[in-house]
N, C-alpha and C positions, 0 to 999 in steps of 0.2 A: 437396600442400604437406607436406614433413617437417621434424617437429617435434625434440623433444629423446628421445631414446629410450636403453636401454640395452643392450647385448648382451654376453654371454661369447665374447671371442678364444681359438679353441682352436689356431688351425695358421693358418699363412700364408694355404692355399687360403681361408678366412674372412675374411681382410682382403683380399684382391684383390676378392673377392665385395661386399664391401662398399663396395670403392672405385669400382669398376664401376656397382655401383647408385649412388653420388652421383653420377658423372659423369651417369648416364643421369637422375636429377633434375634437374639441371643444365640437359641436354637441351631437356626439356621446358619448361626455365623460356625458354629463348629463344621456344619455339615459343606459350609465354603468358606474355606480359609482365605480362600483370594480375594473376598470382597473386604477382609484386615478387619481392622475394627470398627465394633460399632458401639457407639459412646450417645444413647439419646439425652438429651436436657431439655424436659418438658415443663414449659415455662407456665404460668397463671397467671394472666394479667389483665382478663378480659373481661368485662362487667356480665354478671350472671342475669341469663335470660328469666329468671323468673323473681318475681316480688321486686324487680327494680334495683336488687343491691348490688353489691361489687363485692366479690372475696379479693382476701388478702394475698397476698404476692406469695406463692410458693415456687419449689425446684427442686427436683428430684434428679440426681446423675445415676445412672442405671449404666454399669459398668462392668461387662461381664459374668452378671450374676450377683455381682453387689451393687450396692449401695450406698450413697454418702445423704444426709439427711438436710434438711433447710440451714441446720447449724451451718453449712461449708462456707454461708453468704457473711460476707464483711458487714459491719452495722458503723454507721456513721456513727461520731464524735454529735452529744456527748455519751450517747448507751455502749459506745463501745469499751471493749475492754481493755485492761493493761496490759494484758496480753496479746492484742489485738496493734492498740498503739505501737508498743514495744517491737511488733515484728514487721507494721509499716514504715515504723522511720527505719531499721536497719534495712530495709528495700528501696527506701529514699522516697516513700512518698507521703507524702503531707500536704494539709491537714486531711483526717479523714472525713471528708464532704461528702455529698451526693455522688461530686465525678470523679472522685479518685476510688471511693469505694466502686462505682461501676467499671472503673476500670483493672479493678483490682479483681472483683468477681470472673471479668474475663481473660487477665492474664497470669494472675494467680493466686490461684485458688486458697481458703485459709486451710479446710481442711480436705484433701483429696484421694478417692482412691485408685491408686495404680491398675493398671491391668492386671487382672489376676484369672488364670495364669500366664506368662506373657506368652506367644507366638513360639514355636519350637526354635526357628530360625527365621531369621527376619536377613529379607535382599540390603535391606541398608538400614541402617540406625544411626542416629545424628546427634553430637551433643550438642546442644547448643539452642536456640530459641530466638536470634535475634532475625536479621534478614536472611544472611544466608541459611539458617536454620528449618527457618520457615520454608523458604521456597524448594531448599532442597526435597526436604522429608514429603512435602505436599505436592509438589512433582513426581517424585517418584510414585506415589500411591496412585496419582490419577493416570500417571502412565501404566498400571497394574502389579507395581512393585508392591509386597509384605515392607511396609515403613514406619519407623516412629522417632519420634525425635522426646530427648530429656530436658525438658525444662529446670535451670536449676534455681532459680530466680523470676526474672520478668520477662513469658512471652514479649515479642516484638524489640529486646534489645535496647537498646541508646538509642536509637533512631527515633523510637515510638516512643520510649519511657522520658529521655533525656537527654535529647539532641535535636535532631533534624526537626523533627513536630514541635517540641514547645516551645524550640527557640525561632521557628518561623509566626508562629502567634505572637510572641514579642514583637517582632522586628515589624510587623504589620500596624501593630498598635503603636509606635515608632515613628512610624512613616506618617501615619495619620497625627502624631501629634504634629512633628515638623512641618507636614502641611497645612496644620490649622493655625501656626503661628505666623504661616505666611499670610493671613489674612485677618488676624486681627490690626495689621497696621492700619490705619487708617487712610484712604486715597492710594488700598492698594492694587497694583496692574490690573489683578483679578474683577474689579469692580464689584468685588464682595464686599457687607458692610454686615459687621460682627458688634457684639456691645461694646462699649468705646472706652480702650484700655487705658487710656492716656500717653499712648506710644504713639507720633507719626513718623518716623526712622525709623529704611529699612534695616540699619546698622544696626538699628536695636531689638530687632526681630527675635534673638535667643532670650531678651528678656519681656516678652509679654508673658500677659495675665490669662496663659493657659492650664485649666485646673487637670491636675492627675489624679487619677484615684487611682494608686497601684493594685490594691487588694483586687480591684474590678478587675484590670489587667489579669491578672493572674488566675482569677476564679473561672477567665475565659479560655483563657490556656487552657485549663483542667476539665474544664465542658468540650471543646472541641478535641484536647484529646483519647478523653473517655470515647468521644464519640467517632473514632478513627480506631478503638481499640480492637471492637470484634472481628476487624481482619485481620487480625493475630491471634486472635481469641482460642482457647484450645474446643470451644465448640466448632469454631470454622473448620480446624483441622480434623474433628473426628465425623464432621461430612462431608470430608473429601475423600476417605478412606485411610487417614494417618493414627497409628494411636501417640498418646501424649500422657510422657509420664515426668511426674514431680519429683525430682531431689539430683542428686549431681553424678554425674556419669562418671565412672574410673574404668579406666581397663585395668582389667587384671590376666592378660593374655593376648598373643595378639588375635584372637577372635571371639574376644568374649569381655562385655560392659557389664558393672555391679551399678544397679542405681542406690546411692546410699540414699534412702527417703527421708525428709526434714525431721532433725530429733535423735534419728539414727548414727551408728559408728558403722566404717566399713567393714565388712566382712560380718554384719549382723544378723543372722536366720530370715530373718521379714525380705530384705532387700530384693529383686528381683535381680535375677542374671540373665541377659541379654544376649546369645548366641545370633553371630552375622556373618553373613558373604561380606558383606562392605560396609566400612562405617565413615563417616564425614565428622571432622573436629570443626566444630563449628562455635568455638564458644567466645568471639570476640575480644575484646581488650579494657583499657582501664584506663583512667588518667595518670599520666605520669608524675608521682611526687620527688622530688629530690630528698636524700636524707643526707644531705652535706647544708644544708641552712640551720644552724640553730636556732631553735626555740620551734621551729613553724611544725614537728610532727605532735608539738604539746596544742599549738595552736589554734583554733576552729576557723581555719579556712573552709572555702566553697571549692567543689570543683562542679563542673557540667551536672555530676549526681544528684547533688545538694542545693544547685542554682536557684531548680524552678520549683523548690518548700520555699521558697522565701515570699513574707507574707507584709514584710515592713520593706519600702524601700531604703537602702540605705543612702544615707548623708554623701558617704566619702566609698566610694570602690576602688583598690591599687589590681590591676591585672598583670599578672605575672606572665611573660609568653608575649608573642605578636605576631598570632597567625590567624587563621581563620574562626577559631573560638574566640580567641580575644579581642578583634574586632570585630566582628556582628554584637558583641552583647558589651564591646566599648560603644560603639552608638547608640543601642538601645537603650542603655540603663543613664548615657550623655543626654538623649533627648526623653528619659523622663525625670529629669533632675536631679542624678547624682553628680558627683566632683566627682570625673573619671580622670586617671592617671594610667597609661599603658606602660609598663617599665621593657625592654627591648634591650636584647644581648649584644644583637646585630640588626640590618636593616630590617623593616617589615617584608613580610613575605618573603624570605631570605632563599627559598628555591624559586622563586618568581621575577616578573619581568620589572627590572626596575621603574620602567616610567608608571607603572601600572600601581606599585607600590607609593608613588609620591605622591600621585593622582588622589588615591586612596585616603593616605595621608593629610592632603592637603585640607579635604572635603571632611573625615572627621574632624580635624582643630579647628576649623572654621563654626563644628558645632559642641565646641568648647571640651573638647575630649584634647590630654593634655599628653605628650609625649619624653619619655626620660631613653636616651641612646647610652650601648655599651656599658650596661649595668651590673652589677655584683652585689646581690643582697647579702648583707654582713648578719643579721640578725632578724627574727619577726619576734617582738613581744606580745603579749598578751596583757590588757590591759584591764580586761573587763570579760567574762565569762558570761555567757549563755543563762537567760534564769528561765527563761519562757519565751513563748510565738511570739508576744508582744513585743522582747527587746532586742536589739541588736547586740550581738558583742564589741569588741573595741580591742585594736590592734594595733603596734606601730613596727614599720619596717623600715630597720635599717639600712641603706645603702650607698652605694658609690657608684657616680654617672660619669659621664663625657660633659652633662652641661654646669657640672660643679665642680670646681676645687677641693672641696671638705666633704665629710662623708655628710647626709641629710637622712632624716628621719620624717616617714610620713604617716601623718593617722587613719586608720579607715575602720569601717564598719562591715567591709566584704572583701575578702583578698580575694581575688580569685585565681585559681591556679590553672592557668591553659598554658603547658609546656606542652604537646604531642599526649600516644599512648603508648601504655605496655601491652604487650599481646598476653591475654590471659591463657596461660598453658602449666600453672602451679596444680598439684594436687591429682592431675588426669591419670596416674599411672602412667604415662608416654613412653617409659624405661620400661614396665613391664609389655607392652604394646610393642616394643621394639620400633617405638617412633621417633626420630631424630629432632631437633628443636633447641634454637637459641633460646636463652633464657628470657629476654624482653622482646627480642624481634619475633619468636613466632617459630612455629613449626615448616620445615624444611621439606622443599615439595618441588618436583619437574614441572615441565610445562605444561603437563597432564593436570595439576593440582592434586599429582599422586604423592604421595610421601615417598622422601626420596631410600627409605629402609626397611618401609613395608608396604609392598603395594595392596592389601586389601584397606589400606585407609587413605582418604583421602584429607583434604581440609581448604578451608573456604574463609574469607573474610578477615577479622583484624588480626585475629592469631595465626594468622600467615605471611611469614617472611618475606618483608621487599616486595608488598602490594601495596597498590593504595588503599589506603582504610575510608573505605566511601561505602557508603549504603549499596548504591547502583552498580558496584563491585563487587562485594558479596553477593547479591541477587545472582548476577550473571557469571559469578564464578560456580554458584549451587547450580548454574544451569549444565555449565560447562562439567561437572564432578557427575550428575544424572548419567550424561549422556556418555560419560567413558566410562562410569564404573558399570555401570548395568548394559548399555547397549555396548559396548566394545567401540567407543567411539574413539577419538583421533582429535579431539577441539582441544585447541592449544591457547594458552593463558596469551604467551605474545601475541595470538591476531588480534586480543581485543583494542580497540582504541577509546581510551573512558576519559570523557573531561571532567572538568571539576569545577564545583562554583563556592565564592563565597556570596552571602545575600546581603553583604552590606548596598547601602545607598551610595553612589552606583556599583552597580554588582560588579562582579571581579569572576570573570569565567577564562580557562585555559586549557588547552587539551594538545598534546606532545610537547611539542620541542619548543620551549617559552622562553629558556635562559637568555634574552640579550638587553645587555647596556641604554645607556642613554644614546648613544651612537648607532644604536642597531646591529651592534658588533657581538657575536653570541659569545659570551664567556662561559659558558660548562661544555664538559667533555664531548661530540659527535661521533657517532659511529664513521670509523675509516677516514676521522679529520675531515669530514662533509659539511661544507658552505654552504652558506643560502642567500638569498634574496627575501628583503622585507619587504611586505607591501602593507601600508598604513593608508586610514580611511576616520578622520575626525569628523565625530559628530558634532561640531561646532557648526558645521554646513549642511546640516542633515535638516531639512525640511520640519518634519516629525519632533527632532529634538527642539528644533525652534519654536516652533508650535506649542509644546510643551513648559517651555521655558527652563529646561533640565540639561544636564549632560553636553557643559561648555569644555571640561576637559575632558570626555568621553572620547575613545578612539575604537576602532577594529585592528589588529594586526597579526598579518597571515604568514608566516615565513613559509618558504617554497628552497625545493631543492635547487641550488646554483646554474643558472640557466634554462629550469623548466620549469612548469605549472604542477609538478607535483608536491600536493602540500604535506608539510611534515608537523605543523605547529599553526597553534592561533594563543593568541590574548584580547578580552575583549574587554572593555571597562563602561559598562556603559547598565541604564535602568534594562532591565530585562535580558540582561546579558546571558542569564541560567538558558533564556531561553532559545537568542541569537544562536550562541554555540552549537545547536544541536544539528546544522544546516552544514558546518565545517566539520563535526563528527561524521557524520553520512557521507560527508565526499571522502572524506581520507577512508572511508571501513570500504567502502567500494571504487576507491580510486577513480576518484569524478575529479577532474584538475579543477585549477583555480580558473581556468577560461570557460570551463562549464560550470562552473557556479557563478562566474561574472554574464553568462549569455543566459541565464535563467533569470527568467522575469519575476518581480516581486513586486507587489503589492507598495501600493503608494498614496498617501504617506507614512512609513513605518521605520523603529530601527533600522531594523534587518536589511534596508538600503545601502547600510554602510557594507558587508559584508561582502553586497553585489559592486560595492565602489573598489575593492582593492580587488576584486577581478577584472571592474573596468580597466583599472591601474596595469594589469599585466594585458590584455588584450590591446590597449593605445599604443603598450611598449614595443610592442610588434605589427603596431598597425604598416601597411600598405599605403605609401603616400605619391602623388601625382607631382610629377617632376614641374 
């Protein structure tokens, strides 16, 4: 099996030598089908050992017997082409730089060739390319499955392209500004002394003379996640033993995928058809638009897609939504000086724990992030249109709140639209597949992750009905789909126990049973009308948080089943809360009580003492006392 390797081109006879040995890998691959594919990409980047110079960067994809030539590389703005441009903004990424072109090299390809011819039958074939996608297809192969998965778009999904990675490079650079503002005050706690802004009020903390450079910002995003790219990369998968092909997967049977290849119609002679034991719909989901708002589908709003091309910051951002997207990048884009406005239908985090939500709440207004409740956008105009990178558009939306009388209209330069997602399941043939599937929620599946109408397909991730749409979900649902479609397994979607974080400052982590009140009183549905017991643990007395000078409204709260330590739920609000969580994950997946995570020693001074404090809280409650 050849992997990804490097070599110095010195002279022709070197590249015939080398073409020679792909071919004879090649060879080989027909004479062992089971080692799947093998896709070598032989890089040149190494300074030639003789006269001192350095050849130019070439790349050779040796596939099957073909070919794709140095053309397939993306070329940076401004050599690149219109055609080039044209086909990265409809992939959503911009500008074409050094790191979006490297990461575009790696997750996809301009010009590519398919396997040809593909596999007679393949044990599992996956649409799909994001998390679940990956992990599925590239599991199964190392476990010695015939596997491949269809890229139709961007290896590595929203996670890598337009979620999880770029919007955690925001929130870093975020972080570090609101920190530096804390010490340009002058005589501040820190004992830090910064160049002297003419501010000594900490009241006036949100207005020092901290300089932004967003473009910077954002050029880092694009370097760090080019450079997070080639674990998606389709070289990483064709040395694992997966092949990887371009253009969009349809059934047209229930055992048989057509890849329509980019440019093509389906049912086109070129396309490849893909015959499977088992296939996995893996192809994630979409932001959700409303088309009951007039004016806003004329409009150039942003969604999560389109966020992280923006290369101006804007003046004024209204965010439509008040969940977990809209606030991480309501504080981010608050502390790099935009006039942010959250518009809100209902409370924030409206499946979540209310104190958790105020808390949350409290801590962005305080850094000038503005909130409107019980909203009805009546209209979004368009004010001003798009002419180039340089300029922002210009928008006003109309609406109706709780904190007005009359309706109000606000201007901005970024709407941003974070309602939830659509599961993308348009276009799959699912009818011909004989696969069942709501139209926005996702395709319809037992606890197996089998499809609940055809059992040789499975499916994984956003385009599955009544999951949570989490990266670290999809991951371990492709685990869970491995191990029952191909091993004859039995792993059921309910045992998992998956919490979920948001990375605002302080973070906001939850995992089961969260729904309760100001009162600790649980207001959503319980299995068989099941009470609990709350045990709370404020980091206002936490050692670590004091130290830190952070996380005065920070708390732990662990609900337990009605008279025992068995826990059913947690909420944590607190800095590093992604990470606390992961301590009350572990006990509930193996049913460790809350008294053995309060008799488990932890490390001191750290968060993570408060978790050990509401086990303190149930172990007192029982303690043994001398008459």
């Amino acid at each position: 099996d050849f992997g990804l390797f490097s070599i110095t081109l010195i002279d022709m006879t070197m590249v015939i030598r080398l073409l020679y040995l792909s071919l004879l890998a090649n060879f080989f691959f027909f004479l062992r089908p089971t080692t799947c594919f093998i896709s070598p990409i032989i890089n040149s980047c190494a300074a030639a050992t003789t006269s001192g110079s350095s050849l130019p960067s070439q790349r050779w994809q040796i596939t099957n017997m073909s070919s794709s030539s140095s053309s397939s590389q993306w070329n940076e703005s401004p050599t690149s082409t219109s055609e080039e441009q044209t086909l990265a903004k409809s992939l959503s990424i911009w500008p074409l730089d050094t790191y979006n072109v490297n990461l575009l090299n790696e997750v996809r390809h301009k010009q590519y060739t398919n396997p040809n011819p593909p596999l007679p039958i393949y044990d599992l074939v996956v649409i799909g390319a994001g998390a679940g996608g990956l992990v599925s297809s590239r599991q199964a192969a190392r476990r010695g499955a015939k596997s491949c998965m269809i890229s139709a778009e961007l290896a590595g999904g929203d996670c890598l392209n337009a979620g999880c990675v770029p919007s955690k490079a925001l929130l870093r650079c975020a972080k570090l500004v609101r920190e530096a503002k804390k010490i340009v005050v002058q005589n501040n706690e820190y004992g830090i002394s910064v160049t002297n802004s003419g501010k000594t009020s900490d009241d006036d903390v949100n207005q020092m003379n901290v300089s932004i450079d967003f473009p910077k910002i954002m050029e880092r995003m694009r370097k760090l996640r080019a450079h997070i790219a080639p674990v998606d990369g389709h070289a990483r998968g064709d040395s694992l033993g997966t092949q990887t092909f371009q253009g969009r997967g349809v059934f047209t049977s229930p055992s048989t995928i057509e890849v329509v290849e980019h440019g093509q119609q389906l049912g086109a002679e070129s396309n490849p058809i893909l015959h499977f034991r088992k296939a996995v719909i893996a192809t994630g989901g979409r932001p959700f638009v409303p088309d009951n708002i007039p004016g806003l589908k004329e409009a150039p709003y942003t969604t999560n897609l389109s966020l992280f091309n923006l290369q101006q910051l804007p003046k004024r951002m209204v965010i439509l939504g008040a969940g977990v997207v809209a606030l991480e990048m309501a504080q981010a884009f608050a502390s790099f000086g935009s006039e942010v406005t959250v518009l809100q239908r209902s409370r924030l985090l409206s499946r979540g724990d209310e104190e958790a939500a105020e808390a949350i709440k409290q801590t962005l207004e305080k850094e000038g992030v503005k909130f409107l409740s019980g909203v009805s956008v009546n209209e979004v105009t368009t004010i001003k249109e798009v002419s180039n990178d340089d300029v922002l558009p210009l928008m006003s939306v109309s609406l109706s709140c709780a904190e007005h009388t009359e309706p109000i209209s606000l201007d901005c330069e970024c709407l941003l639209l974070a309602l939830g997602r659509t599961a993308n399941v348009d276009s799959l043939g699912l009818e011909s597949a004989g696969v069942d599937f709501h139209p926005s929620k996702g395709i319809l599946v037992n606890d197996f992750s089998q499809s609940v109408s055809n059992p040789d397909v499975y499916a994984v991730g956003d385009c599955v009905s009544d999951v949570f749409r989490l990266t670290h979900m999809s991951g371990e649902m492709a685990k869970v789909v491995v191990q029952n479609a191909l091993f004859k397994g039995q792993w059921r979607l309910s045992s998992l126990v998956v919490p979920a974080v948001m990375y605002t400052d302080p973070e906001y982590a939850t995992i089961g049973r969260i729904h309760v009140d100001e009162n600790d009183n649980v207001v959503s549905p319980i299995e068989n009308n099941e009470e609990v017991d709350v045990y709370k643990a404020e980091l206002q007395h936490n050692d670590r948080a004091i130290l830190d000078s952070s996380d005065k409204t920070s708390f732990v709260k662990i609900l337990c089943k009605k008279g025992t330590g068995t826990i059913v739920g947690c909420t944590i609000v607190s800095s590093r809360a992604g990470e606390m969580i992961n301590e009350v994950t572990l006990a509930m997946k193996h049913d460790i009580s809350l008294e053995g995570v309060g008799r488990n020693i932890h490390s001191y001074p750290t968060l993570g003492e408060a978790v050990m404090g509401c086990g303190i809280q149930f172990i007192n409650s029982r303690w043994e006392t001398m008459n």
